[in-house]
C-alpha positions as CSV (number, residue, x, y, z in Angstrom):
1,X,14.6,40.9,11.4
2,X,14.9,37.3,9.9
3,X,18.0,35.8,12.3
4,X,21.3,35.2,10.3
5,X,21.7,32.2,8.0
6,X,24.3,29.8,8.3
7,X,26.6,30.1,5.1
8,X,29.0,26.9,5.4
9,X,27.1,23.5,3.9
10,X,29.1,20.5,2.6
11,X,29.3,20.3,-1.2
12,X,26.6,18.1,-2.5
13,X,28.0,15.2,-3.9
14,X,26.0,13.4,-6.8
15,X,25.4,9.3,-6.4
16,X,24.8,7.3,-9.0
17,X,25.6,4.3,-8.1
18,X,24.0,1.4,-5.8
19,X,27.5,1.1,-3.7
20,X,27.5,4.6,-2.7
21,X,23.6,4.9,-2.0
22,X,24.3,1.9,0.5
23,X,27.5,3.7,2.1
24,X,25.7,7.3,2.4
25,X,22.7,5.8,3.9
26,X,25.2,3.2,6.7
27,X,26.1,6.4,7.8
28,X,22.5,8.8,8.2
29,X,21.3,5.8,10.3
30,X,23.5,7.0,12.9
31,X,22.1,10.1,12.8
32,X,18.9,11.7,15.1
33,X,17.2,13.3,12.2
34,X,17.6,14.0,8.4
35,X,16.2,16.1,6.1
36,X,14.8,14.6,2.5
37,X,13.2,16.0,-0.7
38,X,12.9,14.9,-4.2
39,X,12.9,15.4,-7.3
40,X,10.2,13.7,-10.3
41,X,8.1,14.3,-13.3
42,X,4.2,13.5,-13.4
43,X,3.1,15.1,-16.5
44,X,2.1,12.3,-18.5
45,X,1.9,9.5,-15.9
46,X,-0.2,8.3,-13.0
47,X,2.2,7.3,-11.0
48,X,5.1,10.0,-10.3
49,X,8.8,9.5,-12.2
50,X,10.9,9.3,-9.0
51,X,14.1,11.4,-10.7
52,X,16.2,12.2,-7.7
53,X,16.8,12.3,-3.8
54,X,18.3,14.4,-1.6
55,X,19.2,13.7,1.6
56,X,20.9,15.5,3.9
57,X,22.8,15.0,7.6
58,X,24.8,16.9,9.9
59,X,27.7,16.6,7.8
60,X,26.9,15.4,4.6
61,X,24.8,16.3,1.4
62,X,23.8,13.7,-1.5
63,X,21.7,14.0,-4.2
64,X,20.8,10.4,-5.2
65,X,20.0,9.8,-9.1
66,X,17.8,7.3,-8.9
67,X,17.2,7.2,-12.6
68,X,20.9,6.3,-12.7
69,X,21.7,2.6,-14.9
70,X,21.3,-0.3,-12.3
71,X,20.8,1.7,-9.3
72,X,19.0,-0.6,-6.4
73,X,16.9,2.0,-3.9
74,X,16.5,-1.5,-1.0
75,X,19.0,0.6,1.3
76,X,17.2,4.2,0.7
77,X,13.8,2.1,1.6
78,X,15.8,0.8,4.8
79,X,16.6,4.4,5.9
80,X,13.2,5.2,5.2
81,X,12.1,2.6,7.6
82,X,14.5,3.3,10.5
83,X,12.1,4.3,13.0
84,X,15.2,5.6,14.9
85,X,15.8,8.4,12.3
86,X,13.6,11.3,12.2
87,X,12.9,12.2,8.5
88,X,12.3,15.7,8.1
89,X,10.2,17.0,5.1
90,X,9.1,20.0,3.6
91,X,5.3,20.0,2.0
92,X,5.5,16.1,2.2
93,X,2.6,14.8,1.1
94,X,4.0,14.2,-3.1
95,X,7.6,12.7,-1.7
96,X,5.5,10.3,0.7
97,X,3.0,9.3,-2.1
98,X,6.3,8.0,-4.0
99,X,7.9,6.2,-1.3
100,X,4.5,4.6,-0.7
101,X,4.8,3.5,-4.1
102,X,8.3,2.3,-4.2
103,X,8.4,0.6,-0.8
104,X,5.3,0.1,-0.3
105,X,5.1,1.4,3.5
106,X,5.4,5.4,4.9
107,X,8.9,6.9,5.8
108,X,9.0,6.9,10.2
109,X,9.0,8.7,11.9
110,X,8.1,11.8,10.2
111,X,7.7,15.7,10.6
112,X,7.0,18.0,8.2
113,X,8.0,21.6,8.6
114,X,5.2,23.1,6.3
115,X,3.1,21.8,9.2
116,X,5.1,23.2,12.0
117,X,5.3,26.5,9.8
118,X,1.7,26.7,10.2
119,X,1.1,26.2,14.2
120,X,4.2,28.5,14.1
121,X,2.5,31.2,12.6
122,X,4.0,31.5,9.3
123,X,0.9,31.0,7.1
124,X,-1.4,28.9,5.5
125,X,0.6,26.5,3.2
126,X,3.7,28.4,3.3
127,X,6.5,27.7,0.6
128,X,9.8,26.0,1.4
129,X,11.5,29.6,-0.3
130,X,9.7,31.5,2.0
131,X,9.9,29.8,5.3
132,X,13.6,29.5,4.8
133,X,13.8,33.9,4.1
134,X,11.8,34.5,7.4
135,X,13.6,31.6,9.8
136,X,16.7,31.5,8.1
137,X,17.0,34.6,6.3
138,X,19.0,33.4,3.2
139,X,17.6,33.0,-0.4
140,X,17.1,30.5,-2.9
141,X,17.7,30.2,-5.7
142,X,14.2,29.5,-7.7
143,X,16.4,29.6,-11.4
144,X,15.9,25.4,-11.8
145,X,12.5,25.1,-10.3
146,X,11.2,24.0,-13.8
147,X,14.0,22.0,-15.2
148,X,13.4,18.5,-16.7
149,X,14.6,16.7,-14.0
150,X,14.8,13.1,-16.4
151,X,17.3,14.6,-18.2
152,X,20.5,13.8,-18.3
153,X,23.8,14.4,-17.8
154,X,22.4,16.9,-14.3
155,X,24.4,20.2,-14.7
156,X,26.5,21.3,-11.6
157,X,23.6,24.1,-11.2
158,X,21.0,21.9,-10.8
159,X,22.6,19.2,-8.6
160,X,23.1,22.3,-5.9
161,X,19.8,23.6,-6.7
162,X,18.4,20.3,-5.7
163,X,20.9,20.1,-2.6
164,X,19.6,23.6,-1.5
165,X,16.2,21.9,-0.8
166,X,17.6,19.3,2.1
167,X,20.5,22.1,3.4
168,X,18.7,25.0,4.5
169,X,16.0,22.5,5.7
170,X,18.0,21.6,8.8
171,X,18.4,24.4,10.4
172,X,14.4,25.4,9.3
173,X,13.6,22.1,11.4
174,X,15.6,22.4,14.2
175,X,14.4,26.3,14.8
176,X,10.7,25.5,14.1
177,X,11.2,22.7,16.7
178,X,13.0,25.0,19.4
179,X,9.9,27.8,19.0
180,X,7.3,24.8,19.2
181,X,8.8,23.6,22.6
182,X,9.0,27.0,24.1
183,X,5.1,27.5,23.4
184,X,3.6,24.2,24.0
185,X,2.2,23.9,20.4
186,X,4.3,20.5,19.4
187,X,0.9,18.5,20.1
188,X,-0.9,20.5,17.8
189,X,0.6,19.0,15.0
190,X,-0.7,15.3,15.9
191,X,-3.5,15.9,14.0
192,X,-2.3,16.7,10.9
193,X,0.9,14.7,11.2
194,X,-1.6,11.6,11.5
195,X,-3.5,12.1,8.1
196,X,0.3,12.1,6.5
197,X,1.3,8.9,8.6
198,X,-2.2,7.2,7.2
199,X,-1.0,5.3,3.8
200,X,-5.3,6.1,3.0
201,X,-4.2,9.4,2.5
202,X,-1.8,8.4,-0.5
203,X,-4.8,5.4,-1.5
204,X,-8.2,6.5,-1.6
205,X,-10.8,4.1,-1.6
206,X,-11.5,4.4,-5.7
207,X,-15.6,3.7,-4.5
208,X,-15.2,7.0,-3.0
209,X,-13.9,9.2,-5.6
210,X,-16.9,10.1,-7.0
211,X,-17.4,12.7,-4.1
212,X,-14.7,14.6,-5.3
213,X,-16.6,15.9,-7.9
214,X,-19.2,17.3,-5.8
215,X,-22.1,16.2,-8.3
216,X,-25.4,19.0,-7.5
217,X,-27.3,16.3,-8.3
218,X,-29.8,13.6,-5.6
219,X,-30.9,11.4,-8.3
220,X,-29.4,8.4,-6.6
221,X,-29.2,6.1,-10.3
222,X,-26.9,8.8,-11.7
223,X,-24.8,9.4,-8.6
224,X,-24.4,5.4,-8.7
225,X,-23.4,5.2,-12.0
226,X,-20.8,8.1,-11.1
227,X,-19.5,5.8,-8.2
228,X,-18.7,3.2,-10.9
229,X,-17.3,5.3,-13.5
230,X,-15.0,7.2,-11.2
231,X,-13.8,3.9,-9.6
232,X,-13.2,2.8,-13.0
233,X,-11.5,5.7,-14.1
234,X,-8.8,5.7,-10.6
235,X,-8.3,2.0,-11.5
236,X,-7.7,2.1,-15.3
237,X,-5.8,5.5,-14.9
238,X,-3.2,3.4,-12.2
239,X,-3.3,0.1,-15.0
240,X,-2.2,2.6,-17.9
241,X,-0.4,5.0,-16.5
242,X,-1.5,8.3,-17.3
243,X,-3.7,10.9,-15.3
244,X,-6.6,10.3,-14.5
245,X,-7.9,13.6,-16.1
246,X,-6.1,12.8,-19.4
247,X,-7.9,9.5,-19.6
248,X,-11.2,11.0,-18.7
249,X,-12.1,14.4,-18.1
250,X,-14.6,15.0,-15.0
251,X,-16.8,16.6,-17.4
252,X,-16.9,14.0,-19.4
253,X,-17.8,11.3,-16.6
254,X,-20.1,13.6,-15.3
255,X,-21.9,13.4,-19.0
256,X,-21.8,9.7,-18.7
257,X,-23.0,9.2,-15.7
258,X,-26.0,11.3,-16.6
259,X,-26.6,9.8,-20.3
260,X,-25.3,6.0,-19.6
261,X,-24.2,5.2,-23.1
262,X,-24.7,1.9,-24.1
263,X,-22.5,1.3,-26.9
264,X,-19.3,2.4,-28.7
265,X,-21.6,5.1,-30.3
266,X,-23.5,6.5,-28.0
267,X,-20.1,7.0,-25.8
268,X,-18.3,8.5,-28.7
269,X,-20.9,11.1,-28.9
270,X,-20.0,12.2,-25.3
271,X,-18.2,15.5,-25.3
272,X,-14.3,14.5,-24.6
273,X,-14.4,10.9,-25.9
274,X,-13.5,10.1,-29.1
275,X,-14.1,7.3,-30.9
276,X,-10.9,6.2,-30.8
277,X,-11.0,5.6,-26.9
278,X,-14.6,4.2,-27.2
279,X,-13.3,1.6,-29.3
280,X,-10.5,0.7,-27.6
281,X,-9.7,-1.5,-24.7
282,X,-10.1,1.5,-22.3
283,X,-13.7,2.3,-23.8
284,X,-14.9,-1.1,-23.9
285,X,-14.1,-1.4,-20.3
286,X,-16.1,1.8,-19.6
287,X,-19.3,0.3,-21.4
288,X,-18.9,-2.9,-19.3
289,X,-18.9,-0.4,-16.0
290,X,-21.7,1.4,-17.1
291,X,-23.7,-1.9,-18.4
292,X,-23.0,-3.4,-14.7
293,X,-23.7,0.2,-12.9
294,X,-27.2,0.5,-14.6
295,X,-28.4,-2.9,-12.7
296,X,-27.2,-2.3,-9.4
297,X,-30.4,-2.3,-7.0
298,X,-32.0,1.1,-6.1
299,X,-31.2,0.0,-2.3
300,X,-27.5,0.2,-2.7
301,X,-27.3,3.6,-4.6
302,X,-25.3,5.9,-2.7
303,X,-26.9,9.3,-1.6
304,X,-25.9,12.9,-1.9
305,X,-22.9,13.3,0.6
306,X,-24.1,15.7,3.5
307,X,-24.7,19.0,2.7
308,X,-24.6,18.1,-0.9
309,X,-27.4,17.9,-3.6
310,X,-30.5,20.4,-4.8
311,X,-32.1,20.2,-2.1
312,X,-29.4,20.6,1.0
313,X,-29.3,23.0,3.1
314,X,-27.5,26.0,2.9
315,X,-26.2,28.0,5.4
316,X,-26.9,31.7,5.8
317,X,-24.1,33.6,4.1
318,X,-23.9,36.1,6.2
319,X,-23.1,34.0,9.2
320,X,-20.6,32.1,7.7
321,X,-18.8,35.5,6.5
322,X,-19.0,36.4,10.4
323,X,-17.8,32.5,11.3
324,X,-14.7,33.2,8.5
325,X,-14.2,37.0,10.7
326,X,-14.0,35.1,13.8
327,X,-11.3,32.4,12.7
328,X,-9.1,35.1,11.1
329,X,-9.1,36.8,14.3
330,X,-8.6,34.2,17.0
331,X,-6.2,33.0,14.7
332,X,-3.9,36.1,14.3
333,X,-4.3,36.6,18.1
334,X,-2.7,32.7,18.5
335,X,-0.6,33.3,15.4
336,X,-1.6,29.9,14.0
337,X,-2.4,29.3,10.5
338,X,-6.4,29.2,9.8
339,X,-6.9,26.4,7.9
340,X,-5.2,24.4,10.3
341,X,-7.8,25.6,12.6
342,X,-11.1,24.5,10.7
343,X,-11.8,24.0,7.0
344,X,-14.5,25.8,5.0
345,X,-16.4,22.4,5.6
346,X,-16.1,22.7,8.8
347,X,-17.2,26.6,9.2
348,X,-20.6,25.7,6.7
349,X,-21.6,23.0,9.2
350,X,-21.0,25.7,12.3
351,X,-23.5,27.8,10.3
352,X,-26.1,24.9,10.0
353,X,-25.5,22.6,13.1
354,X,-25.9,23.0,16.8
355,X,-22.8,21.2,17.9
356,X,-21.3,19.5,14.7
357,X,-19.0,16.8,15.5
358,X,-15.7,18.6,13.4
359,X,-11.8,18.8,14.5
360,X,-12.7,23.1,15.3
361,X,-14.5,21.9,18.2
362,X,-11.9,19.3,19.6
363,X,-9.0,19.9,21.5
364,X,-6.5,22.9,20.9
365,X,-8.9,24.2,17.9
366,X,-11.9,24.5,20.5
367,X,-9.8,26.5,23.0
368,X,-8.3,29.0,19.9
369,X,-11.6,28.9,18.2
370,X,-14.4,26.7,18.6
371,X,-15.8,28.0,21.7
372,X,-16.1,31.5,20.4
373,X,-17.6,30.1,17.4
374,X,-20.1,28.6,19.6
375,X,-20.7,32.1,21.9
376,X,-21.1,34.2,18.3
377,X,-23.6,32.1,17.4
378,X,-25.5,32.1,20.6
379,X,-25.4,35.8,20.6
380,X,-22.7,35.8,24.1
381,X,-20.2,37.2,21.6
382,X,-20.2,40.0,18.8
383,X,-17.6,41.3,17.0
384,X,-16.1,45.1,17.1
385,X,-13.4,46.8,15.9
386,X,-10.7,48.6,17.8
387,X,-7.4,50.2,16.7
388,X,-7.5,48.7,13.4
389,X,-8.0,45.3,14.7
390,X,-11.0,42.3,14.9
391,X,-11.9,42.6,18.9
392,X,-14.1,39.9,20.1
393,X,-16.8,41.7,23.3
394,X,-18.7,39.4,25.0
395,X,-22.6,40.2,25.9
């Protein structure tokens, strides 16, 4: 049974101006930890509308309007930067791609609780509602998950909606914290607490983009006029402002990068363009790309990625099904999330490779599944079944 919740929270109060933002945030950098969520809109822009924080203490709850007339964030970026303050999170990776934005440096230190959920045993990816049902055992209300959150005036509803994100969240943390300690598992989190404290995480090399796409293609000219285009795309998407997809659909870069149009006709004619873009400032851009792309020397044309391509090889299906067996079972037996354990990238090259050089055969991951992986494969392990159950029987 999911332990009782805690009832009793402060009333959230609503700051909207830069005087109290500076007093509220004085007084959390006394504290050891707080919790912080926000609240934006991306629709129809790059970069996300930053609409509100919440930030919460041991006795306290705010729910900053940061679209609020003259409001000056420098003391939220402060508090952010206080390495002396724990900043608690939940599913962090869109909040810390703001602050990156605004500040222009990562909140620390850092811990995010979707994370911990998942070396916990909760599940893969599991949901702030969710996680706070099984540890806490109280409900949230989902009734203003899709509200506009740039409008204004905020209704009393959806300020404690919002404030219901950062509440909860404290006692989520310190209980998540508490089970980690008793069984050992804090350390596994290093890993992935590292990719979220990288600021490459939140700015990907544009040249690199490309991959993304996973082109099934090894003719080197077109995957090097993909590099440029979809370098071009991240950059001009970041200039104007709007997604990257709504600028350019993949499709249609693919298309280009196999046709290299040459002029505002021949790009037009590309499925997804219209002339309109092609003859703009955006379009015109793209033709210079392509124009510089299609002279870049064969020698620095990038090849497929590994494993990628016509002519890579594949792994045997059924093996990797038995791989994907194996991890499901080692990891109920640890109760720790599987795809913290190894990504489908990582089973594939298990399939293909000896002794691949991936995080599932490293540290904690080898000891929960790694070295079994490595036994199945060399026939010293099979898999049966027993009472309903994945056993693992060694030869």
């Amino acid at each position: 049974m999911a332990p009782a919740s805690r009832t009793e929270f402060p009333d959230p109060v609503l700051v909207t101006t830069t005087a109290e933002l500076d007093a509220v945030t004085a007084r959390l950098r006394r504290e050891p930890f707080i919790t912080i969520d926000t609240e934006f809109v991306r629709e129809r822009t790059y970069w996300p509308e930053l609409c509100l924080v919440q930030l919460a203490g041991a006795d306290e709850v705010v729910v900053v309007d940061t679209l609020a007339p003259g409001m000056d964030l420098t003391s939220l970026g402060e508090l952010l930067a206080d390495e002396g303050v724990i900043k608690v999170f939940h599913a962090a990776r869109q909040d810390l791609e703001i602050f990156l934005h605004l500040f222009d440096r990562l909140p620390q230190p850092l811990f995010d609780t979707q994370v911990a959920a998942m070396v916990a045993g909760y599940g893969d990816q599991v949901g702030y509602d969710n996680l706070v049902a099984s540890v806490v055992g109280a409900q949230i209300d989902k009734s203003h998950r899709f509200s506009d959150w740039a409008a204004r005036p905020l209704s009393a509803a959806q300020i404690n909606y919002a404030a219901a994100d950062v509440t909860y969240l404290r006692e989520v943390y310190q209980r998540l914290v508490a089970q980690l300690e008793r069984e050992g598992r804090l350390e596994w989190m290093t890993a992935e607490m590292d990719v979220l404290n990288s600021p490459a995480t939140f700015r990907p090399d544009p040249q690199t983009l490309w991959e993304r796409m996973r082109p099934r293609t090894s003719n080197r000219r077109m995957l090097g006029m993909l590099r440029a285009i979809a370098a071009w795309r991240e950059l001009e998407a970041q200039r104007v402002n709007v997604p990257r997809q709504r600028l350019v659909k993949d499709e249609s870069l693919m298309e280009i990068a196999a046709t290299a149009p040459g002029d505002v006709d021949a790009l037009a004619r590309v499925r997804g363009i219209s002339r309109g873009f092609a003859e703009g400032r955006s379009g015109q851009a793209l033709l210079e790309t392509i124009a510089t792309a299609r002279r870049e020397p064969d020698a620095s044309l990038p090849r497929p990625p590994k494993g990628r391509g016509k002519d890579a090889a594949r792994p045997s299906a059924a093996l990797v099904a038995m791989l994907k067996v194996l991890l499901a079972a080692c990891c109920e037996r640890h109760r720790v999330a599987p795809k913290l354990v190894a990504s489908a990238e990582d089973i594939d090259r298990l399939a293909l490779e000896d002794a691949p050089e991936i995080p599932a055969l490293q540290g904690w991951r080898r000891e929960v599944f790694g070295t079994q992986a490595l036994a199945l494969k060399s026939g010293e392990l099979t898999l049966g079944v027993a009472d309903g159950a994945i056993r693992l029987i060694r030869a």
